[in-house]
Backbone bond lengths (Angstrom), bond angles and torsions (degrees), N, CA, C in turn:
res aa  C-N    CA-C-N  psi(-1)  N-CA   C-N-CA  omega(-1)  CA-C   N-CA-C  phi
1 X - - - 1.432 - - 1.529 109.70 -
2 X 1.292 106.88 127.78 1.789 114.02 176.50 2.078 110.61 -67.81
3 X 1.223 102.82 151.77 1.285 85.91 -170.62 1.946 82.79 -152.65
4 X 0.896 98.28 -179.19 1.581 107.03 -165.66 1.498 100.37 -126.80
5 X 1.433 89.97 102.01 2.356 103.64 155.96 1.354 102.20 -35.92
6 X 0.990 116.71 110.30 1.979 146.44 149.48 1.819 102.29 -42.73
7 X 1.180 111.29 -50.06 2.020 101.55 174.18 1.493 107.68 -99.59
8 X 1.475 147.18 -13.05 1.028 156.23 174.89 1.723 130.49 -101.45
9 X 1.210 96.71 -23.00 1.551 115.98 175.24 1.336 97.35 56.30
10 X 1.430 160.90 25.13 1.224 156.74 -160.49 1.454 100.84 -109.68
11 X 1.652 135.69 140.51 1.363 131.68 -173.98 1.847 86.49 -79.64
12 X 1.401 99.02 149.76 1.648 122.40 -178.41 1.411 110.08 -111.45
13 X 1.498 124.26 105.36 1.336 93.26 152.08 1.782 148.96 -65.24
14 X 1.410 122.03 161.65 1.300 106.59 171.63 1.377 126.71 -23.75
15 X 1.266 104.49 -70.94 1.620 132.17 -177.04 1.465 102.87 -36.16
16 X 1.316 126.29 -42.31 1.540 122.08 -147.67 1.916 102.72 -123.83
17 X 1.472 97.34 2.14 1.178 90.96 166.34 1.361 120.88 -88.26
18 X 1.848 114.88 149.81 1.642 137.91 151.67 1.104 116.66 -88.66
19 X 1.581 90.97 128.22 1.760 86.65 177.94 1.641 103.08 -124.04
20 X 1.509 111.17 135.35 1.611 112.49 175.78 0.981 110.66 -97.58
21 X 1.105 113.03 177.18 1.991 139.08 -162.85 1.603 94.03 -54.57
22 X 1.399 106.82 -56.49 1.570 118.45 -175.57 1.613 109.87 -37.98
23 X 1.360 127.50 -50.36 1.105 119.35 -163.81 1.588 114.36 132.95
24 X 1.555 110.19 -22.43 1.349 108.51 -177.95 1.661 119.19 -94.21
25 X 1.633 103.99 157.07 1.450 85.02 -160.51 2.157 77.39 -112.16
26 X 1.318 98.65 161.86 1.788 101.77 179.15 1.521 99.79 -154.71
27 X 1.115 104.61 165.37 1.538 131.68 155.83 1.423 122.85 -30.69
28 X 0.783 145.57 -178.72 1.446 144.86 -173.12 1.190 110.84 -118.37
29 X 1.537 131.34 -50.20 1.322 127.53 134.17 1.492 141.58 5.10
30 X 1.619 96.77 -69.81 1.297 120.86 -174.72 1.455 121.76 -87.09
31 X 1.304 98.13 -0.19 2.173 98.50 -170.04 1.604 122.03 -80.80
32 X 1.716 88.10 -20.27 1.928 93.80 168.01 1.214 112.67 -87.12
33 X 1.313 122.03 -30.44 1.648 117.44 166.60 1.930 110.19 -46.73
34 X 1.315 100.43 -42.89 1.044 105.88 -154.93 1.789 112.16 -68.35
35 X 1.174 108.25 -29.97 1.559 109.69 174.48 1.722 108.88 -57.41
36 X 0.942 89.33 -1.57 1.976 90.74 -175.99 1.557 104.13 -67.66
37 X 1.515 120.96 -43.32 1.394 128.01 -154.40 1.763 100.05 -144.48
38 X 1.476 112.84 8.23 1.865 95.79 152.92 1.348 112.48 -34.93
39 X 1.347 86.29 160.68 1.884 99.59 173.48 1.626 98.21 -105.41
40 X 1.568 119.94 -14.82 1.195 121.41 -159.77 1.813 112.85 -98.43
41 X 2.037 103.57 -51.20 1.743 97.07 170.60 1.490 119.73 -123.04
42 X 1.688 112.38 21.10 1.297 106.53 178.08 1.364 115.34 -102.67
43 X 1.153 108.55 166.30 2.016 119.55 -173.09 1.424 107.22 -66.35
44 X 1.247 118.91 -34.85 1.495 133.37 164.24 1.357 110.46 -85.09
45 X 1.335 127.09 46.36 1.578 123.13 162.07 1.276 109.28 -42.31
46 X 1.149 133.60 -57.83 1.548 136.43 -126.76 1.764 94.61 -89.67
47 X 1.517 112.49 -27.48 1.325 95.28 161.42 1.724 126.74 -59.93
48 X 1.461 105.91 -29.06 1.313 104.34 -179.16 1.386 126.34 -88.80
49 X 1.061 91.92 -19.45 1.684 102.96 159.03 1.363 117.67 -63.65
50 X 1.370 114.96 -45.40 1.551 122.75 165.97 1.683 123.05 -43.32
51 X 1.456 100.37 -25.88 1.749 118.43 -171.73 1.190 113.07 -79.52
52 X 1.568 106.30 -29.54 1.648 117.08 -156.10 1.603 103.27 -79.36
């Protein structure tokens, strides 16, 4: 199932999606950006909590 990168907005296929602890699934690209503002393992959670 295609699903849409949360920092990239780009449709994902199955195949090529990452999925983190958090729950979100992204791009492959985008998944090291993404530890910046998890809600789940970054120092700045609370921004990502703010997202959810």
């Amino acid at each position: 199932m295609e699903t849409r990168c949360p920092l990239c907005r780009r449709l994902v296929p199955s195949d090529a999606q990452h999925w983190c602890r958090c729950g979100k699934a992204m791009d492959s690209r985008c998944y090291d950006a993404h530890d910046d503002w998890c809600a789940v393992r970054s120092g700045d959670a609370w921004i990502g909590a703010l997202e959810r």
